[in-house]
C-alpha positions in Angstrom: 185.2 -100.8 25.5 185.0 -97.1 25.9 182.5 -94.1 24.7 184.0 -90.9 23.7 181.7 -87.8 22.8 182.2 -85.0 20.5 185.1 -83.4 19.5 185.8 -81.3 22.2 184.4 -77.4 20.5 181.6 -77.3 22.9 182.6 -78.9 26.5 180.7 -76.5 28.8 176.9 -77.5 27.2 177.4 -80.4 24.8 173.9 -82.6 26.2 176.2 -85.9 27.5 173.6 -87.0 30.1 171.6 -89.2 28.2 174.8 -91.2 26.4 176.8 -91.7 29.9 173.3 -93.1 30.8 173.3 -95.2 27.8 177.1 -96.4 28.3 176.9 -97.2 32.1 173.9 -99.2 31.7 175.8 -101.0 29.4 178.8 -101.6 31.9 181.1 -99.0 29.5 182.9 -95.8 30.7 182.2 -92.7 29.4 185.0 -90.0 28.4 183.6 -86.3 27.0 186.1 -84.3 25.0 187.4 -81.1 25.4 189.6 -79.6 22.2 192.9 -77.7 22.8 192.3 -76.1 19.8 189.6 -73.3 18.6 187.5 -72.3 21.5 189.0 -68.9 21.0 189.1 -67.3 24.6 187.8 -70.1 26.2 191.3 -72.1 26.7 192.6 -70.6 30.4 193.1 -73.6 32.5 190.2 -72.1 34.5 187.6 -72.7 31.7 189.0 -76.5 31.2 188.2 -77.1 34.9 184.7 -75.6 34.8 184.1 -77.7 31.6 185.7 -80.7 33.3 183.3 -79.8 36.3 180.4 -79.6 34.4 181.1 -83.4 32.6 181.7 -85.0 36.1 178.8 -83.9 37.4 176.6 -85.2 34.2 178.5 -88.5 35.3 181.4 -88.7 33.2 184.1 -91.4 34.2 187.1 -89.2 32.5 187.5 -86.9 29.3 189.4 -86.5 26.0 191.9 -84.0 25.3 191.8 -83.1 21.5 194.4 -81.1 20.3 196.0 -80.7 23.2 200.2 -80.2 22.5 201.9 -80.2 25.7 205.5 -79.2 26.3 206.2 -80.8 29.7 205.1 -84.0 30.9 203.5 -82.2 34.4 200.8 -80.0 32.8 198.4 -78.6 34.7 195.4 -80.1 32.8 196.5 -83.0 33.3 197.5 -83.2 36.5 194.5 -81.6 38.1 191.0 -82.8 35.5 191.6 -86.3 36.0 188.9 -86.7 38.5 186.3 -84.8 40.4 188.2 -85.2 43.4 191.2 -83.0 42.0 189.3 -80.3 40.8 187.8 -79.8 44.0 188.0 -76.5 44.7 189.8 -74.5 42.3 189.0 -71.9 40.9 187.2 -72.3 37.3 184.8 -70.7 34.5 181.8 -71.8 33.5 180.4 -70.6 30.2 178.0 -71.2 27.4 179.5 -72.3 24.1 180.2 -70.4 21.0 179.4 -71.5 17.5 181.4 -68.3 16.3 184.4 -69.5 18.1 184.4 -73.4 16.9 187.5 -74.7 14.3 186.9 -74.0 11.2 186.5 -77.3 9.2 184.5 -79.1 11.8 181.7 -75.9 12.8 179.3 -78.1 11.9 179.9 -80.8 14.8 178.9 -77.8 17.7 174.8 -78.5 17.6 172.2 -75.9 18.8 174.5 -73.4 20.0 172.6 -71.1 22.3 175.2 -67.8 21.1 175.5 -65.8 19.7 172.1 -64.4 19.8 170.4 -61.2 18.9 167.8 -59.4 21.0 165.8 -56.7 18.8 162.0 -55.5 18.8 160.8 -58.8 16.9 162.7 -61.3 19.9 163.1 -58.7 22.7 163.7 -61.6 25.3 165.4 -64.7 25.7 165.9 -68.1 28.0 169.7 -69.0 28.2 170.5 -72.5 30.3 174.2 -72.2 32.0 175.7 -75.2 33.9 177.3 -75.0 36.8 179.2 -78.1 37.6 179.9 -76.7 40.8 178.1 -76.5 44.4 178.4 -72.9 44.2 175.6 -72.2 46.7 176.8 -75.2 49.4 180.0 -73.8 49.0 179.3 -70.4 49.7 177.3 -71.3 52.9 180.3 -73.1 54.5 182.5 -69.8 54.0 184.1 -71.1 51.4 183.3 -69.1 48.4 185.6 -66.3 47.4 183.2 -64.8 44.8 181.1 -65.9 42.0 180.8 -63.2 39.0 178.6 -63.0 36.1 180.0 -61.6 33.0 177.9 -60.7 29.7 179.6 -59.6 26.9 177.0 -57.3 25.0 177.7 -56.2 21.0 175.5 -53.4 18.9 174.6 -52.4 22.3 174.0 -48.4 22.0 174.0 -47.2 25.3 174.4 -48.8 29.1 173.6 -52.6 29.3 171.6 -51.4 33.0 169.6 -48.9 30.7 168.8 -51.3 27.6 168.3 -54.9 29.2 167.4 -56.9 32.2 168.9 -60.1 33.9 167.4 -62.6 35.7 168.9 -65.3 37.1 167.0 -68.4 38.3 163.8 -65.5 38.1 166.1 -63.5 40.5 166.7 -59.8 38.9 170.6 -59.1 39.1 172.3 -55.7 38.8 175.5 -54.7 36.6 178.3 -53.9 38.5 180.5 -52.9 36.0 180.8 -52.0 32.2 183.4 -52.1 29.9 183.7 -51.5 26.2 180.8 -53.9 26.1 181.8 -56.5 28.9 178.9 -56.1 32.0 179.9 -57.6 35.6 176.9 -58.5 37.3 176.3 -58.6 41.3 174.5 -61.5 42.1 174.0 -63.5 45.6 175.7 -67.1 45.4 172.6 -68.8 46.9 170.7 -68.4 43.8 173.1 -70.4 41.9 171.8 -73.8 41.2 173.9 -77.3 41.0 173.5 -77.7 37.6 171.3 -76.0 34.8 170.9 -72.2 35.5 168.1 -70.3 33.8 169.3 -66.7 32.9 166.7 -64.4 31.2 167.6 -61.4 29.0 165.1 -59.0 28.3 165.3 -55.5 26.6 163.7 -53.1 28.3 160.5 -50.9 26.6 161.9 -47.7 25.4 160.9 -45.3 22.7 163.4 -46.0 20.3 164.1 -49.5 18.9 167.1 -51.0 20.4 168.7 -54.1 19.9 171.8 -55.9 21.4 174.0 -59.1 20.4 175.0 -61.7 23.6 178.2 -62.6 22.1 179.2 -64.4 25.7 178.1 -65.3 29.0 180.5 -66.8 32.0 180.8 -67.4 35.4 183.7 -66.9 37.2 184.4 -69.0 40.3 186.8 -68.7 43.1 187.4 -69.9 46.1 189.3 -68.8 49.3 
């Protein structure tokens, strides 16, 4: 016997724990999905890796590919998620899930997605969880680490995301680097990054005139010398 779970539209946050729990102590492997189809901007082979990361460390013994058409034989996804040990250390993306960005039909299978959200005077804050499948942290205190970068992608945002809202992450207050159209790069220190669930915490700053501000997408880019 097996145990596949979900269809594959939310691989980075879909909560597996509990049914590879359930299917190991029941002598049965346990294979997420990811889907090769919807997931609009999420489909690099970067994101697949940080999405396979994230279901090897809940415990995963494999995963599904759903709707996944390759033209040669030697594709990368396959040839590099089928364990932990082959990821290793490339370079991946780790992001939350998208309820806007799901297939069509089948919406209604992505449960609890944490974005899109919107921040205004009535909800001017907000706890997002982001797993990290990845020893980011370890890594980065062997020399290892490359860089690890926090992107936020901000809609209805009228003015500088540095002006109009704060970031935490893990309680730690992290600057923007960068902004584009929207898009905010974030410095933030690699030790603070957690082996697993990540708290981040948007707030909108007090102001005098009423703001708001859409999260429309939130990654973390990992890579590794």
């Amino acid at each position: 016997d097996v145990l596949t779970i979900g269809v594959g539209c939310m691989p980075f946050t879909n909560p597996i724990r509990d049914l590879i729990k359930l299917g190991h102590a029941h002598d049965v492997p346990v294979y997420p999905t990811i889907a090769g189809s919807g997931r609009t901007g999420q489909q690099s082979v970067e994101h697949w890796r940080g999405a396979a990361a994230n279901m090897y460390h809940a415990g995963a013994d494999g995963m599904v590919f759903f709707n996944l058409f390759p033209k040669k034989p030697k594709h990368p996804l396959f040839m590099q998620l089928g364990s932990s040990r082959k990821l290793g250390r490339m370079n991946k993306v780790f992001a939350l899930d998208n309820q806007a960005i799901g297939d069509g039909g089948i919406n209604h299978t992505i449960i609890k997605p944490a974005i899109p959200l919107t921040l205004n005077s009535s909800k001017p804050s907000c706890q997002l969880t982001l797993p990290v499948g990845d020893d980011v942290a370890g890594v980065a205190k062997e020399g290892r680490l490359d860089s690890a970068v926090l992107r936020i992608r901000f809609k209805r945002l009228a003015g500088k995301a540095a002006d109009i809202i704060e970031v935490r992450l893990n309680g730690n207050v992290v600057k923007s680097a960068a902004e584009d159209s929207g898009l905010v790069t974030y410095t933030t220190d690699p030790s603070q990054y957690r082996h697993g669930d990540n708290a981040i915490v948007l707030r909108l700053r007090e102001t005098a005139k009423p703001i708001m501000a859409t999260v429309s997408a939130v990654e973390l880019h990992v890579k590794y010398k």
